[in-house]
C-alpha positions as CSV (number, residue, x, y, z in Angstrom):
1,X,6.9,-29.4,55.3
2,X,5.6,-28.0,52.1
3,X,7.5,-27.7,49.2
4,X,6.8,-25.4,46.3
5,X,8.0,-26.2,42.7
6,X,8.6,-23.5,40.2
7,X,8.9,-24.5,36.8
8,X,9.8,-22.1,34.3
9,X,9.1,-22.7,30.6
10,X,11.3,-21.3,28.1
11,X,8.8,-19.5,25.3
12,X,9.9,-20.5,21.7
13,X,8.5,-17.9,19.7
14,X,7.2,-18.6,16.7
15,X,9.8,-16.9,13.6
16,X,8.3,-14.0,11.4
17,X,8.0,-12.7,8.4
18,X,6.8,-9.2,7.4
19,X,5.9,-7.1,4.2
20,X,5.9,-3.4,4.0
21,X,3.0,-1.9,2.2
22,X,3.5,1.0,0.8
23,X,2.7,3.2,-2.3
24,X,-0.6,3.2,-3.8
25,X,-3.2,0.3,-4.9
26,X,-1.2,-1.1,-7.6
27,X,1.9,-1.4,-5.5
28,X,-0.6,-2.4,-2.4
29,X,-1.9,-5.1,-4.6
30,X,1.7,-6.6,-5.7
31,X,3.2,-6.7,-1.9
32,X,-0.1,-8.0,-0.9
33,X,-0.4,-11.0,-3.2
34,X,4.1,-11.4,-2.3
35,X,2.1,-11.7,1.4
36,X,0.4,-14.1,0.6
37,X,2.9,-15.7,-1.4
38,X,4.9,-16.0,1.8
39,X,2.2,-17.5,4.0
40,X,2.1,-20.6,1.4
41,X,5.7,-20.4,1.2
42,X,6.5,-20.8,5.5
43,X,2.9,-22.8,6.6
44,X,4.5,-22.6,9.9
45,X,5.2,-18.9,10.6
46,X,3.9,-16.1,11.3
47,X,3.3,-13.6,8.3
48,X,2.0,-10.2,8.8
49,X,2.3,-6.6,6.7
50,X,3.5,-3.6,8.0
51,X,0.8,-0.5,7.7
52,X,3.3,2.1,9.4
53,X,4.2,3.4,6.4
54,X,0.8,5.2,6.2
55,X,1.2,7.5,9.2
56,X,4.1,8.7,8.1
57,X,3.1,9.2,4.4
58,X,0.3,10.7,3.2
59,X,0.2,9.4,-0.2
60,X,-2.3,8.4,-3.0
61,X,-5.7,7.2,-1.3
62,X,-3.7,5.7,1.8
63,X,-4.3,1.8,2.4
64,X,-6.7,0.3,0.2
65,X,-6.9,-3.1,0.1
66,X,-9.4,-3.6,2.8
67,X,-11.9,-1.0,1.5
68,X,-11.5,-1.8,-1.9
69,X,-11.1,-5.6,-1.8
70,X,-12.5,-6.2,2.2
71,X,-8.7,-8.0,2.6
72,X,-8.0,-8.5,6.0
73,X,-4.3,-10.0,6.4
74,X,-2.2,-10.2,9.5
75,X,-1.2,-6.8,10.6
76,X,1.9,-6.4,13.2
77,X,2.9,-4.9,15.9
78,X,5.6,-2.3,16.0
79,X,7.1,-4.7,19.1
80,X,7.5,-7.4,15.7
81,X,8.3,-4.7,13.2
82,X,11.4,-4.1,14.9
83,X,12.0,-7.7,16.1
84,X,11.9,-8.6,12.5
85,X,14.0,-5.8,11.3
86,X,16.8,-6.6,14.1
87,X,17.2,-9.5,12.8
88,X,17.0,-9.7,9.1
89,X,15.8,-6.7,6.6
90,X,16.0,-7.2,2.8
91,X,15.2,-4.6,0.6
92,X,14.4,-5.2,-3.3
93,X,16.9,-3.3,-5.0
94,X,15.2,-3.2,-8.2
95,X,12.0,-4.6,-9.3
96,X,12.9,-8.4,-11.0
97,X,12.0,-11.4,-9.3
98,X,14.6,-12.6,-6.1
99,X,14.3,-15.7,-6.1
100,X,16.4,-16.4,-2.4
101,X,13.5,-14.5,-0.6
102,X,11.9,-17.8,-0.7
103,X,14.8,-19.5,1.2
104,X,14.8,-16.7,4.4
105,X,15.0,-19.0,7.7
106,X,14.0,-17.1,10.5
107,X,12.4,-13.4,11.2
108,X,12.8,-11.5,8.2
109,X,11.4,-7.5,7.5
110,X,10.9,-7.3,3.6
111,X,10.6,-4.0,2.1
112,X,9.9,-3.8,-1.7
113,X,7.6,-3.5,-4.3
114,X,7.5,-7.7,-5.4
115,X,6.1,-6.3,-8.8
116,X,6.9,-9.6,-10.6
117,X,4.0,-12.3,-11.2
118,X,6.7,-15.2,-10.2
119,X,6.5,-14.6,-6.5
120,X,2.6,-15.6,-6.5
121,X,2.1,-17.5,-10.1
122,X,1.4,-20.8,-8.0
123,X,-1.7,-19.5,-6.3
124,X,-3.0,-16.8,-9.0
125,X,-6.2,-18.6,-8.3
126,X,-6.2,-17.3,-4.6
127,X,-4.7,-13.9,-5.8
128,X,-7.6,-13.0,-8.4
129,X,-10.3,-14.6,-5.6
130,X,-8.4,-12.2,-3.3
131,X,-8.7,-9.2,-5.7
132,X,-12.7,-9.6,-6.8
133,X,-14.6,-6.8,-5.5
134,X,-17.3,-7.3,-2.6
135,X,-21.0,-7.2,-4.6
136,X,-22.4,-3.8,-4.2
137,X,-24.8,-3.2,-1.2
138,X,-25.6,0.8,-1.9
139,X,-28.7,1.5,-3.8
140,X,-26.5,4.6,-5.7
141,X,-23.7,1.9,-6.3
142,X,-26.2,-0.3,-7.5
143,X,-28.3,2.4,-9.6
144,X,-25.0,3.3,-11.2
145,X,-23.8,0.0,-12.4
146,X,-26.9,-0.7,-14.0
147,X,-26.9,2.7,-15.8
148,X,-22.8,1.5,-17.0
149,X,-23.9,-1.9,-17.8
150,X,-27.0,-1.1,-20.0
151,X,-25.0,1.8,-22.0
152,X,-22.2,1.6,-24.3
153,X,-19.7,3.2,-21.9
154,X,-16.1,3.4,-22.2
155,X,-13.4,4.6,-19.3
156,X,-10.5,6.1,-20.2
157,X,-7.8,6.6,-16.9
158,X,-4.7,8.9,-17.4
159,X,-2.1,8.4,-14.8
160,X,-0.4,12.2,-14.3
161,X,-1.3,13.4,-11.4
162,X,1.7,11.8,-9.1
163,X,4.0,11.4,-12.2
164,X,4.2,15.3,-13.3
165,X,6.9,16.2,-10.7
166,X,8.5,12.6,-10.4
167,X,11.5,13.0,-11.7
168,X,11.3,9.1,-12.5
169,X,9.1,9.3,-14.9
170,X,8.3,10.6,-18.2
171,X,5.2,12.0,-19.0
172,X,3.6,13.2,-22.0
173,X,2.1,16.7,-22.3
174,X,-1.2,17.3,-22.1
175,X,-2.0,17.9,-25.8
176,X,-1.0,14.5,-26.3
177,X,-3.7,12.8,-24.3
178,X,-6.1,15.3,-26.0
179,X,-4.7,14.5,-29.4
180,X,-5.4,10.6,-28.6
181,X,-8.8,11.2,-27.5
């Protein structure tokens, strides 16, 4: 007589948290290092970011972080993206510091901008380590640097381009910068 046994295992899966990126490098940066904050935060879950946002918007430069900084993090899956989002979204509702994020059980989709150095003041080490940009490797990129760091150089950076139309921000007329300069 031959008797088969089927055993079936019941798959715990392991809870979730996701961050939306989205915006441009500052605002990559922020949710980034509230990614990170999150991974310290639940050792023993899975955190990922959300790129989607990206081929749906082109915006700014796109996503940055790995070709500006070589920052790899967890990305996920749309399958997760709308696990997570089934179960639990929050969504900042203005930029100050929540402190309850930290106290989320479960799947959770976060969508915000996390522009507050609270959410990651207990690993700023980790965060500027994560920010440091890769040495150069291109003999132009070299070439240049030399030429910046042997002169008496100075960078001026104007932020208008994006803000002009923005109804949600003020910006000063051109003859202002000019008049500054």
């Amino acid at each position: 007589m031959l008797l088969i046994l089927i055993i079936t295992i019941n798959r715990v899966s392991i809870k979730m948290k996701i961050v939306l990126i989205q915006g441009g490098l500052g605002n990559q940066m922020f949710q980034y290092a509230f990614y990170r904050a999150l991974q310290v935060q639940f050792p023993n879950e899975e955190i990922k970011v959300d790129l989607s946002f990206y081929k749906k918007h082109h915006c700014h430069n796109g996503y940055e972080l790995e070709k500006i900084f070589n920052l790899k993090p967890s990305i996920a899956k749309e399958s997760e993206i709308v696990r997570c989002k089934q179960s639990k979204t929050y969504i900042e509702q203005e930029i100050k510091y929540y402190l309850e994020v930290f106290d989320f059980e479960g799947d959770v989709y976060f969508n915000g901008y996390w522009q507050s150095e609270k959410y990651f003041f207990d690993i700023k080490e980790q965060i500027k380590k994560d920010f440091s940009f890769p040495m150069l490797t291109e003999a132009a990129d070299k070439k240049l640097s030399l030429q910046i760091q042997e002169s008496n150089a100075v960078s001026v950076h104007i932020r208008r381009g994006d803000y002009v139309n923005n109804p949600y921000h003020e910006v000063c007329n051109i003859q202002y910068y000019e008049h500054a300069i």
